[in-house]
VEXDREN-2710 file (C-alpha; in Angstrom, 1 decimal):
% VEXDREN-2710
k/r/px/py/pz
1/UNK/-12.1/-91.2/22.0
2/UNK/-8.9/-93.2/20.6
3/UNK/-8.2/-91.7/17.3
4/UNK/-7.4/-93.2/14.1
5/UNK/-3.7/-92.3/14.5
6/UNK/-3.6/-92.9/18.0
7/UNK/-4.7/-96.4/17.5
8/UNK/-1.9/-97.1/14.7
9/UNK/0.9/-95.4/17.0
10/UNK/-0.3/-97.4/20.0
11/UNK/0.2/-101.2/17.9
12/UNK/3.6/-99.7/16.6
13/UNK/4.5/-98.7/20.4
14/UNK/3.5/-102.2/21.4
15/UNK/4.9/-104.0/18.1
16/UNK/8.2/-102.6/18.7
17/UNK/7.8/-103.5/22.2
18/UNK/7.4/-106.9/21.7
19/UNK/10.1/-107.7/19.0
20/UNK/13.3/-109.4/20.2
21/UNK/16.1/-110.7/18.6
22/UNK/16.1/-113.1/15.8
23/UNK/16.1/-116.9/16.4
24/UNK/17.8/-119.3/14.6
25/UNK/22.2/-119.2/13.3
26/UNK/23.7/-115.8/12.8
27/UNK/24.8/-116.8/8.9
28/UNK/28.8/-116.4/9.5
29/UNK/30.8/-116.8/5.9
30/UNK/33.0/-119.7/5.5
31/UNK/36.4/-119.8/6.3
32/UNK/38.9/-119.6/3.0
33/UNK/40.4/-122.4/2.0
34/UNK/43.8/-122.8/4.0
35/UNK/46.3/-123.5/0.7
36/UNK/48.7/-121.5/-0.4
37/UNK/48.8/-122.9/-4.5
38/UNK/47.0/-124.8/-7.3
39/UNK/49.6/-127.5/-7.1
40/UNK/52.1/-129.4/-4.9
41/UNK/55.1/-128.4/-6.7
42/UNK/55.8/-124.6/-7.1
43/UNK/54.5/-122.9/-10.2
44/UNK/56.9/-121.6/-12.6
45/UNK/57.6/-117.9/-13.4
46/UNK/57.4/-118.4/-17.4
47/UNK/56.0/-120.6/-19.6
48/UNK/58.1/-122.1/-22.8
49/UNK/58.4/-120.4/-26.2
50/UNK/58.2/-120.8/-30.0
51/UNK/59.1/-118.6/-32.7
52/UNK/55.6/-118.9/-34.4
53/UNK/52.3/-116.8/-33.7
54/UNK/51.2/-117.7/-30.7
55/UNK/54.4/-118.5/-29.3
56/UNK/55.2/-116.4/-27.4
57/UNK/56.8/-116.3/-23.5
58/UNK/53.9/-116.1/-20.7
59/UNK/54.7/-114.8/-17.1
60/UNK/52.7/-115.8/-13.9
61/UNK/52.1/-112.7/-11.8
62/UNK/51.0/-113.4/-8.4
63/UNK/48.0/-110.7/-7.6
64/UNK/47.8/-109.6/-10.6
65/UNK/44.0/-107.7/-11.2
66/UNK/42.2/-109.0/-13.7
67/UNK/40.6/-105.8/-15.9
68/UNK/37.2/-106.2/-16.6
69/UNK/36.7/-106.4/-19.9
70/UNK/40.1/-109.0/-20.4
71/UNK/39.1/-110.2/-23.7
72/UNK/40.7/-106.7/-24.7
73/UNK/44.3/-108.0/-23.3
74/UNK/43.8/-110.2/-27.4
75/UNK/44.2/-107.0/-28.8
76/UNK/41.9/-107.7/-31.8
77/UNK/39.2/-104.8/-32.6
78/UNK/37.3/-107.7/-34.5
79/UNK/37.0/-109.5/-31.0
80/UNK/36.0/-106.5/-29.1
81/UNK/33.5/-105.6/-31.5
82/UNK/31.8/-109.2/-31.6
83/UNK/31.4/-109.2/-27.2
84/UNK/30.2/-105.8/-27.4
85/UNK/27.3/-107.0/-29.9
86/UNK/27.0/-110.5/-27.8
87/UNK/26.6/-108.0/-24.5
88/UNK/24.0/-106.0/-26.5
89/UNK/21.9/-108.4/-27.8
90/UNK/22.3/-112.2/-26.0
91/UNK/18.9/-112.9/-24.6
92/UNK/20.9/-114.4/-22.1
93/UNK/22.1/-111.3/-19.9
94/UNK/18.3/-109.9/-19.9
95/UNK/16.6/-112.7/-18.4
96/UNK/19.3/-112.6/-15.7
97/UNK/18.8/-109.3/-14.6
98/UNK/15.3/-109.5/-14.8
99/UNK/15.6/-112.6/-12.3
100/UNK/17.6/-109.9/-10.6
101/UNK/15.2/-107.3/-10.5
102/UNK/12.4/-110.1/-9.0
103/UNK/14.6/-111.3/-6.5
104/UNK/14.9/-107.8/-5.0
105/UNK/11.2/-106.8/-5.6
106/UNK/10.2/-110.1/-3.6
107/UNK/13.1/-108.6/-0.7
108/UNK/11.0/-105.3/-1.1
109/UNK/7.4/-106.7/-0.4
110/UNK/8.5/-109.2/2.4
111/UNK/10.0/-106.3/4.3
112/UNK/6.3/-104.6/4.5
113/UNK/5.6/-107.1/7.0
114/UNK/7.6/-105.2/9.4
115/UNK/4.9/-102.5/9.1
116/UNK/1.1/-102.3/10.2
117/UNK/-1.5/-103.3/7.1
118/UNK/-4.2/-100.4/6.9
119/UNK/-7.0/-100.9/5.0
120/UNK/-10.3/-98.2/4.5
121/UNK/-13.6/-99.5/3.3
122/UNK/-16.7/-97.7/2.4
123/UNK/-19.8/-99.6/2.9
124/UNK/-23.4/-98.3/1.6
125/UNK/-26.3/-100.3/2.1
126/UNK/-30.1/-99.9/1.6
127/UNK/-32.1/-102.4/4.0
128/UNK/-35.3/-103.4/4.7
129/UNK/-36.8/-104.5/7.8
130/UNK/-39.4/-107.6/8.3
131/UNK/-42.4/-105.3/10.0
132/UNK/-44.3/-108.5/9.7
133/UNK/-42.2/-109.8/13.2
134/UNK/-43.9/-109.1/16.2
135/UNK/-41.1/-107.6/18.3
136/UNK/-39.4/-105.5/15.1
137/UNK/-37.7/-102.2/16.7
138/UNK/-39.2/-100.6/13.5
139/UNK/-42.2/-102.5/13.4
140/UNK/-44.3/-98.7/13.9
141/UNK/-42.1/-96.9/11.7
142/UNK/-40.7/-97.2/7.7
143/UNK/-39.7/-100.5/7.2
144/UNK/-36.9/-99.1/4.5
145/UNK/-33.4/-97.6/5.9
146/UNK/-30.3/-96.9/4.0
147/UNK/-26.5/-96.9/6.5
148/UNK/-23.4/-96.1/5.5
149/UNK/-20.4/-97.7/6.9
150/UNK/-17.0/-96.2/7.0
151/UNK/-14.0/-98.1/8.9
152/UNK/-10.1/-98.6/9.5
153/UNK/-8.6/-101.7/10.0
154/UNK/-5.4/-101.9/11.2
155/UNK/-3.4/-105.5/11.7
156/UNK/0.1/-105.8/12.5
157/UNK/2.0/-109.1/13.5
158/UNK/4.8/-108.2/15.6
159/UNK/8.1/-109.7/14.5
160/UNK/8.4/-110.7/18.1
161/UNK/10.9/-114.3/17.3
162/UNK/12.0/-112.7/14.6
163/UNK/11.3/-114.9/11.8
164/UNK/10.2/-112.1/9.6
165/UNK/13.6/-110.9/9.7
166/UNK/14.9/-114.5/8.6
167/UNK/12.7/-114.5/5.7
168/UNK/13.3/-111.2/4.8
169/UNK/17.6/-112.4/5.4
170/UNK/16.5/-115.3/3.1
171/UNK/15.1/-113.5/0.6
172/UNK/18.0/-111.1/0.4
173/UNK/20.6/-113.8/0.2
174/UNK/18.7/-115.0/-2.7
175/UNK/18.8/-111.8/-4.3
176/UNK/22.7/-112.0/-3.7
177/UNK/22.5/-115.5/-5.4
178/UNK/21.0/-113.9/-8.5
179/UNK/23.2/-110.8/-8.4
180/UNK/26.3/-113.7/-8.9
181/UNK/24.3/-115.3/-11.7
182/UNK/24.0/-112.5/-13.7
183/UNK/28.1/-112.0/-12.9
184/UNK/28.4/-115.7/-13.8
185/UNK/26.1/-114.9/-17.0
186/UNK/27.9/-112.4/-18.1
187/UNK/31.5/-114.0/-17.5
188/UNK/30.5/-117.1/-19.5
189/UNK/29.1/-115.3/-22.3
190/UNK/31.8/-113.2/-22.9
191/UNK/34.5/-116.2/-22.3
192/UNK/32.6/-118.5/-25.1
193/UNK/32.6/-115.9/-27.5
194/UNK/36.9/-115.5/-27.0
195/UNK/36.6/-119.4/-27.4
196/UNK/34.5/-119.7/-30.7
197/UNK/36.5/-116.9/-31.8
198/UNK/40.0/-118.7/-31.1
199/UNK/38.5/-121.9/-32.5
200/UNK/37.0/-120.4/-35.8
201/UNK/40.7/-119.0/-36.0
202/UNK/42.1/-123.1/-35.3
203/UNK/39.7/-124.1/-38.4
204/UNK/40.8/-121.5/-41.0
205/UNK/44.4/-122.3/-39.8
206/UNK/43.7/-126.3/-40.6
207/UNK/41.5/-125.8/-43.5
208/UNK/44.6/-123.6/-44.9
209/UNK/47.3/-126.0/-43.9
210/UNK/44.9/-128.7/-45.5
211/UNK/44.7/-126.6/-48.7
212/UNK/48.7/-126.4/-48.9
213/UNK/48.8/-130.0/-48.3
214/UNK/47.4/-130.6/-51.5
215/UNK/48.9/-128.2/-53.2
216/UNK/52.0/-130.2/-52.2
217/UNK/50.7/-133.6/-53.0
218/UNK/49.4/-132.3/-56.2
219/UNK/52.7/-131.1/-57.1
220/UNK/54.4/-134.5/-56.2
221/UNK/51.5/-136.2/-58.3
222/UNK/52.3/-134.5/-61.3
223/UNK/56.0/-134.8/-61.2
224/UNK/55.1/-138.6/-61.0
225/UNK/52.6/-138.5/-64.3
226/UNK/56.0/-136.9/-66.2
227/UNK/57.7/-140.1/-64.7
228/UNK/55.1/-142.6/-65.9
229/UNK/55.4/-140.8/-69.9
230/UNK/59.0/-141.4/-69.6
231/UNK/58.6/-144.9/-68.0
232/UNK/60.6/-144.2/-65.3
233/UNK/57.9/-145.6/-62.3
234/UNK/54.6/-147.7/-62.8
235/UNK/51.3/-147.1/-63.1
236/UNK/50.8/-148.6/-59.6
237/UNK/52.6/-146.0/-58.0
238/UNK/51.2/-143.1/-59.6
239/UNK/47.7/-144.6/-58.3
240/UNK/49.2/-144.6/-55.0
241/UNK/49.4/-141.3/-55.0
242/UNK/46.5/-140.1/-57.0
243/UNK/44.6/-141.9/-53.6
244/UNK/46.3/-140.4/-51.1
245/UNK/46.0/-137.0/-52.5
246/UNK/42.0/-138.2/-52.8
247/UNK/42.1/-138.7/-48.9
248/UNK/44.0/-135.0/-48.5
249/UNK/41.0/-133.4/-50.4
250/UNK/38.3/-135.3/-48.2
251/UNK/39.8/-134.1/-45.1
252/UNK/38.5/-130.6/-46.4
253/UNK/34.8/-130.8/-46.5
254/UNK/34.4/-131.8/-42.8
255/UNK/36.9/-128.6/-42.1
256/UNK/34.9/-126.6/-43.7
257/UNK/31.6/-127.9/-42.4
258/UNK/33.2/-127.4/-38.4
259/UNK/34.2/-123.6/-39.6
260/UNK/30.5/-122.8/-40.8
261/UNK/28.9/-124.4/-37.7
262/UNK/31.3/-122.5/-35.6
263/UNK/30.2/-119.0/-37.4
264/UNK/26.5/-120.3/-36.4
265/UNK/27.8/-120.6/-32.8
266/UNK/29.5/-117.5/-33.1
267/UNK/26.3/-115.5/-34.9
268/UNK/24.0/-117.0/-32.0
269/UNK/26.1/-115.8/-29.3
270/UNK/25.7/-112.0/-30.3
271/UNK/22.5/-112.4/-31.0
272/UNK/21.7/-112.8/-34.2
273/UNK/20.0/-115.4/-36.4
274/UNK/21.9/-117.5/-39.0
275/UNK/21.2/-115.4/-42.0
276/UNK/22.6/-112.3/-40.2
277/UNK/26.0/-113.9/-39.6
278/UNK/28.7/-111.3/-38.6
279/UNK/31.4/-109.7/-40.8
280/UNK/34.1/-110.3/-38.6
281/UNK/36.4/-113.3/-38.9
282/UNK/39.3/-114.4/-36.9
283/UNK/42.4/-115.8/-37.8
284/UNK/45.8/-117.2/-35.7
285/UNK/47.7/-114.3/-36.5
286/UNK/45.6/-111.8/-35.7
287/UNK/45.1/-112.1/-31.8
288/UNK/48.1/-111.6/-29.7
289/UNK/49.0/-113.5/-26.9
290/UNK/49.1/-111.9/-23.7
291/UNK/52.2/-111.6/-22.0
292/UNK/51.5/-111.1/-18.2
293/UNK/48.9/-113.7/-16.9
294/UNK/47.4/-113.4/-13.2
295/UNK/47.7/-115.5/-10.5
296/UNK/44.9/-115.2/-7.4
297/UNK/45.8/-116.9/-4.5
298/UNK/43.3/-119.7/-3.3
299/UNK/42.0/-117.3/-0.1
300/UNK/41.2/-114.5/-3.1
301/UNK/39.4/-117.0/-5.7
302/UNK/37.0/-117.5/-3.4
303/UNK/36.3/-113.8/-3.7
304/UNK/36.2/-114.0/-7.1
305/UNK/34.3/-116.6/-8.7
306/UNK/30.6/-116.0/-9.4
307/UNK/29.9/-119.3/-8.9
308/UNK/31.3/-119.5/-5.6
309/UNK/29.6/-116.1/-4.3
310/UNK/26.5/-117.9/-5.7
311/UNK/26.9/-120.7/-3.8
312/UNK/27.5/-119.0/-0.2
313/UNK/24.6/-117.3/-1.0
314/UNK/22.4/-119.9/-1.3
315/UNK/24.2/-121.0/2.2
316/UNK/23.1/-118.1/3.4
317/UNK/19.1/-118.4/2.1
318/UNK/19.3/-122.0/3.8
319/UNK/21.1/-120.5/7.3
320/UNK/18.2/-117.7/7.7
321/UNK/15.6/-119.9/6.4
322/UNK/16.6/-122.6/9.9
323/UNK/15.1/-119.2/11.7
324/UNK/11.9/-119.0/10.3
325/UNK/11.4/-122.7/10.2
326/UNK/12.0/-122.4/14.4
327/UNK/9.8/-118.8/15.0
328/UNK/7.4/-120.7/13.3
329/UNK/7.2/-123.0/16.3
330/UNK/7.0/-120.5/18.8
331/UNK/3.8/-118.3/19.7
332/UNK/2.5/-116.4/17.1
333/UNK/1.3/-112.5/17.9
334/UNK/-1.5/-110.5/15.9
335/UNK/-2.6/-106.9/16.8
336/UNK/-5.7/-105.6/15.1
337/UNK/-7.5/-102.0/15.4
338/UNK/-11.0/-101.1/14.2
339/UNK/-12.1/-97.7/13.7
340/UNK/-15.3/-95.7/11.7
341/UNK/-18.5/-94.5/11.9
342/UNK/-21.7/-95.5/10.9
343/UNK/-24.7/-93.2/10.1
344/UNK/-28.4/-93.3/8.1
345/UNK/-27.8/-90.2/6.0
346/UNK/-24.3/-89.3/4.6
347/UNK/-24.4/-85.9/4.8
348/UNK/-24.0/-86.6/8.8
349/UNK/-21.6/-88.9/8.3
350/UNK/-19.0/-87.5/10.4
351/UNK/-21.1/-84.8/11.9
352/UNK/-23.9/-86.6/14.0
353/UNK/-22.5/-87.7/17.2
354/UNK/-22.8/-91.1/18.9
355/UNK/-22.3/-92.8/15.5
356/UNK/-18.0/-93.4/16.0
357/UNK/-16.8/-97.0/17.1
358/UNK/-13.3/-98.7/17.3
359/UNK/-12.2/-102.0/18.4
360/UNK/-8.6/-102.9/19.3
361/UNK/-7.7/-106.5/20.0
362/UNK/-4.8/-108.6/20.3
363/UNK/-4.2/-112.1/19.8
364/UNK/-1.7/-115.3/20.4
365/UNK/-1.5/-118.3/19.3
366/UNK/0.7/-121.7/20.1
367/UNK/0.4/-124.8/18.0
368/UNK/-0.6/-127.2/20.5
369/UNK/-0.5/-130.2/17.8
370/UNK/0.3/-130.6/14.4
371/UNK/1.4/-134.2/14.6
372/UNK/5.2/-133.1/13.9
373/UNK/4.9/-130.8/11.2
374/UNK/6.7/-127.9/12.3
375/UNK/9.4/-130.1/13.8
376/UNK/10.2/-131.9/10.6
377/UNK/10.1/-128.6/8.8
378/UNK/12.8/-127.3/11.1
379/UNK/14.5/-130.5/10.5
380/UNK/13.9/-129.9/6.7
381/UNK/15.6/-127.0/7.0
382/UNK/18.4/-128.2/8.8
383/UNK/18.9/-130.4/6.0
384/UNK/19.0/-127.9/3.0
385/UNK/21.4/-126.0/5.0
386/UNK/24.0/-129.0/5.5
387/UNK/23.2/-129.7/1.7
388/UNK/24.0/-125.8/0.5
389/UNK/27.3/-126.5/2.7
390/UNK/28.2/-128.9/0.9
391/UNK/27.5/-127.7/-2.4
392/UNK/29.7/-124.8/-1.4
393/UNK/32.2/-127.1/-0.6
394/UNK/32.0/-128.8/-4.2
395/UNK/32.0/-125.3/-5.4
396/UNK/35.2/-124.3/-3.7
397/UNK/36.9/-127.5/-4.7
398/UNK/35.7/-126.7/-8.4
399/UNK/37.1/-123.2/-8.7
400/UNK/40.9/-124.6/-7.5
401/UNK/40.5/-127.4/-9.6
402/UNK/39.7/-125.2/-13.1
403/UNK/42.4/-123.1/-11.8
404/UNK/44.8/-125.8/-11.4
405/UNK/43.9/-127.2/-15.1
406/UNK/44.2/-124.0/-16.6
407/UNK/47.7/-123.2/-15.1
408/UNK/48.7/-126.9/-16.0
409/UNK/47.2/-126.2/-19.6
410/UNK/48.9/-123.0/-20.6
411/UNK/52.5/-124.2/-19.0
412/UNK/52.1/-127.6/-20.9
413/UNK/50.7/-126.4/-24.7
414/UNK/53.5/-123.7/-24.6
415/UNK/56.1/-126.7/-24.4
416/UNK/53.7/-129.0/-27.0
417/UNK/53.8/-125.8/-29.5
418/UNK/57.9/-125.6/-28.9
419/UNK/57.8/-129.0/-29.6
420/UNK/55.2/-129.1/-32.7
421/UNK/57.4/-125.9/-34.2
422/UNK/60.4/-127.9/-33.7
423/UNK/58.2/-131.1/-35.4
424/UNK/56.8/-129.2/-38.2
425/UNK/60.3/-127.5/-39.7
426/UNK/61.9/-131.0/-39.7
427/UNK/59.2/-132.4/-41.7
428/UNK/58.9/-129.5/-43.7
429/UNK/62.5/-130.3/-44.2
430/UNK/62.7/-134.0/-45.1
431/UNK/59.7/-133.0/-47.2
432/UNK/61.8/-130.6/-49.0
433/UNK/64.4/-133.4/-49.5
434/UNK/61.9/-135.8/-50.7
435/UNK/60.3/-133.8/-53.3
436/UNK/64.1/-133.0/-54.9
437/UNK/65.0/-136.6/-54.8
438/UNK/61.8/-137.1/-56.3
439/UNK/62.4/-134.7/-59.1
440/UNK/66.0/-137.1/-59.7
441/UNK/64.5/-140.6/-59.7
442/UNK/66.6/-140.8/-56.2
443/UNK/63.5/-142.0/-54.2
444/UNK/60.0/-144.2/-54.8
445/UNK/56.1/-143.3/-54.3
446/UNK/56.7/-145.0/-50.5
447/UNK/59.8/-142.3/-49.6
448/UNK/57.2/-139.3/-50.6
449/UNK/54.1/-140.4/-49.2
450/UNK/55.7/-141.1/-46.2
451/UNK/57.6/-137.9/-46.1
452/UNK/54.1/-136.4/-47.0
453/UNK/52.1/-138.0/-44.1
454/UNK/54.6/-136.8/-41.9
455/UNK/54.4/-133.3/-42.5
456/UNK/50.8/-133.1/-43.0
457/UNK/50.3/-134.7/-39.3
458/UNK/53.0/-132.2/-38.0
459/UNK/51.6/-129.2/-39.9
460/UNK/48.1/-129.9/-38.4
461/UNK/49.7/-130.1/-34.7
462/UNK/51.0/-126.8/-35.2
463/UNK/48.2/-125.1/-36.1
464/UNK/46.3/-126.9/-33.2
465/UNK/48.6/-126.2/-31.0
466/UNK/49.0/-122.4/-31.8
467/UNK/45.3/-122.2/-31.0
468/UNK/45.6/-123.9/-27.5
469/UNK/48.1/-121.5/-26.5
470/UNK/44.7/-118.8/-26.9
471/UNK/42.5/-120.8/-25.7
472/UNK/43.8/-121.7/-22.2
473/UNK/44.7/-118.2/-21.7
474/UNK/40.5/-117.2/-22.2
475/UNK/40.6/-120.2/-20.0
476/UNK/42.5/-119.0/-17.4
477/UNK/41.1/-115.7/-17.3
478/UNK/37.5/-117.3/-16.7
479/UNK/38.4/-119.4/-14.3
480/UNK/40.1/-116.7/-12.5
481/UNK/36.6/-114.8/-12.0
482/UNK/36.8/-112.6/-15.1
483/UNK/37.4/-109.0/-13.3
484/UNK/34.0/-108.6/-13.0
485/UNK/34.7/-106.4/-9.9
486/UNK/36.6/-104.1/-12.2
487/UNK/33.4/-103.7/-14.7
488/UNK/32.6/-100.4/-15.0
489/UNK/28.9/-101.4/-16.6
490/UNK/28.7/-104.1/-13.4
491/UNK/24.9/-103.9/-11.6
492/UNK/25.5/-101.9/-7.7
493/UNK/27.3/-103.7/-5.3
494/UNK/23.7/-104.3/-3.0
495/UNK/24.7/-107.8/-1.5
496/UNK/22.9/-108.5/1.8
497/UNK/25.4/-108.2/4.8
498/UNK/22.7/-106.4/7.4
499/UNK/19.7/-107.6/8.8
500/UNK/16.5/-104.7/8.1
501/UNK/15.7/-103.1/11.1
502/UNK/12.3/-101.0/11.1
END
């Protein structure tokens, strides 16, 4: 008699017999993108400077790493402490690697396909026979009988086309996908709490350049009230004055209300709700600028960027995904094994003989007619496969271009803050000259305000323009990938680059 283990090593014998190679494209990565820079003209080694906060001379390193945790190269403890908090506590990063975690757990259950499905059942049953029926085998004996019914059943599909494998591929490419996402997750996070930081620190710098503003109109105003006592100007032109200092003071509230809604940005990102906003602030002067910035050639980026790895994974999902769609049109094989015993009384369940059976069967089918539907299924996923090309493509394109923009960014605001220092102390300057000619009766209302104007629009530049400077750096860094390769706390390396073999 074939026994129970016999029968499930003789469907793996012929299983493994019958399984060939996989049908459909061997997924083959795309070729890096054949440019050598982010723009035609050759980048320059430094960037301008100022002799202000912020201002400071940036190099361009070519191949430069990129540590993992960059927001560090800021040097502000305030800043560290605020990502480590957002890390902790975002909901954002959980549900990522949870989406993770499923992704692999469906990889897990589609590869138990590759092995035989066993199932035991235990059947009692208590019958009773019609005695009333003329040719009844028990018609002369009890009419009641109770049988007990133990089997194995053991089915198994033999990966013969392959098409297991390319879902299983499929499935594993789309773990890869979410493996990016959480890298892409993480790298955004972190990068928009360096940017609300940077632009809480842009606010207090306008709201205190507002502020001494009018402090300096203020001033002017009341040298001019003196002037009125003594009759030395009209009431018009005090009035003047008294409206553009007005205007000053109402540039303040909307400041202020920016700086609070950017601490609400900045207490969601950790975490947090409103009421538990966090002690740390930011200002200007203290983040420093960092000095050496990287430079990733074009062929690297595309190593880098979550987004990108995302996107060749999904390529990849589509290109295994053409195989299934085509095993599915070829014959389909199914191996099944029976094997138990039946008996009246339990206690002779195993015991009695004569009361063993097995059944072992195989079976295969071809769709004969479907009226196209496995065709245009195949077709369908010839389609998603050109479209995740594509989209890879635009991906690609994407990455250069935010690289380009952020290299064209920092080289430009360095010169706009050499320029807007340069802007500022000449208006602070001719304000200076204003305000003593004032003081003599040398100059009118129209000589101050416009003196005034000018040095409030330059003043606000400056400050603006300091920020920028941080900003395009966080910018830069992000769109360089973010070192997320050199994260120590980074999930395993598990991306899908072999096919599973049983």
């Amino acid at each position: 008699m074939l026994g129970l283990k016999g029968v499930g090593v003789w469907l793996l014998a012929i299983g493994v017999a019958l399984t060939g190679c996989a049908v459909g494209p061997d997924f083959e990565r795309p070729a890096a993108p054949d440019v050598e820079g982010y723009s035609r003209e050759p980048l320059a080694a430094k960037t301008a400077s100022a002799g202000v906060t912020g201002g400071e001379e940036q190099r361009f390193v070519h191949d430069l790493d990129i540590p993992g945790q960059w927001w560090t190269l800021f040097h502000s403890e305030a800043l560290n402490a605020l990502i480590e908090q957002a890390l902790r506590n975002n909901p954002t990063l959980p549900a990522a690697e949870a989406a993770l975690r499923q992704a692999w757990e469906n990889v897990y259950a589609a590869q138990g396909a590759f092995f035989p499905t066993v199932v035991a059942s235990f059947s009692p049953s208590r019958n009773k026979t019609a005695t009333g029926v003329t040719f009844t085998a028990a018609s002369t004996g009890k009419p009641w009988f109770t049988l007990y019914t133990g089997q194995v059943v053991v089915a198994y599909a033999p990966d013969v086309f392959g098409g297991t494998r390319r879902e299983v591929e499929s499935l594993g490419a789309t773990a890869d996908f979410q493996r990016f996402q959480l890298e892409a997750a993480h790298l955004t996070l972190t990068s928009n709490v360096v940017a609300a930081a940077v632009q809480e620190a842009s606010l207090r710098g306008q709201i205190a350049a507002t502020e001494e503003i009018i402090k300096i109109e203020t001033q002017a105003l009341g040298i001019l009230r003196k002037q009125l006592e003594l009759g030395q100007v009209a009431g018009g032109d005090v009035a003047a004055v008294e409206a553009t200092l007005a205007q000053a003071q109402a540039t303040l509230p909307p400041l202020q209300k920016q700086l609070a809604v950017q601490r609400d940005l900045l207490t969601a990102l950790i975490g947090r709700f409103p009421s538990d906003e966090p002690a740390e602030k930011f200002e200007l002067a203290s983040l420093q600028l960092p000095q050496d910035l990287p430079v990733s050639l074009p062929s690297k980026l595309v190593e880098q960027r979550p987004d990108v790895r995302s996107a060749e994974a999904q390529m990849h999902s589509a290109s295994a995904l053409i195989g299934v769609a085509v095993a599915a049109q070829l014959p389909q094989f199914t191996l099944t094994a029976n094997a138990g015993t039946v008996s009246n009384l339990i206690s002779q369940f195993i015991t009695i003989p004569g009361t063993a059976f097995w059944t072992v069967a195989g079976n295969v089918a071809q769709t004969v007619f479907d009226a196209g539907t496995l065709l245009h299924k195949k077709r369908a996923a010839d389609a998603a496969f050109d479209q995740a090309a594509a989209m890879y493509r635009s991906a690609v394109i994407t990455a250069l271009q935010n690289v380009a923009d952020a290299l064209h960014a920092v080289q430009s605001d360095a010169d706009t803050l050499k320029a807007a220092v340069a802007a500022e102390r000449a208006a602070f300057k001719s304000l200076e000259i204003a305000r003593r000619q004032l003081q003599l009766g040398a100059i009118g209302y129209l000589g101050l305000l416009t003196t005034e104007n000018t040095y409030q629009t330059a003043l606000l530049a400056l400050v603006q323009a300091q920020a920028a400077r941080y900003a395009d750096t966080a910018a830069l860094f992000q769109a360089l990938g973010g070192g997320w390769w050199n994260r120590q706390d980074a999930p395993p390396a598990k991306t899908w680059d072999v096919q599973f073999v049983p």
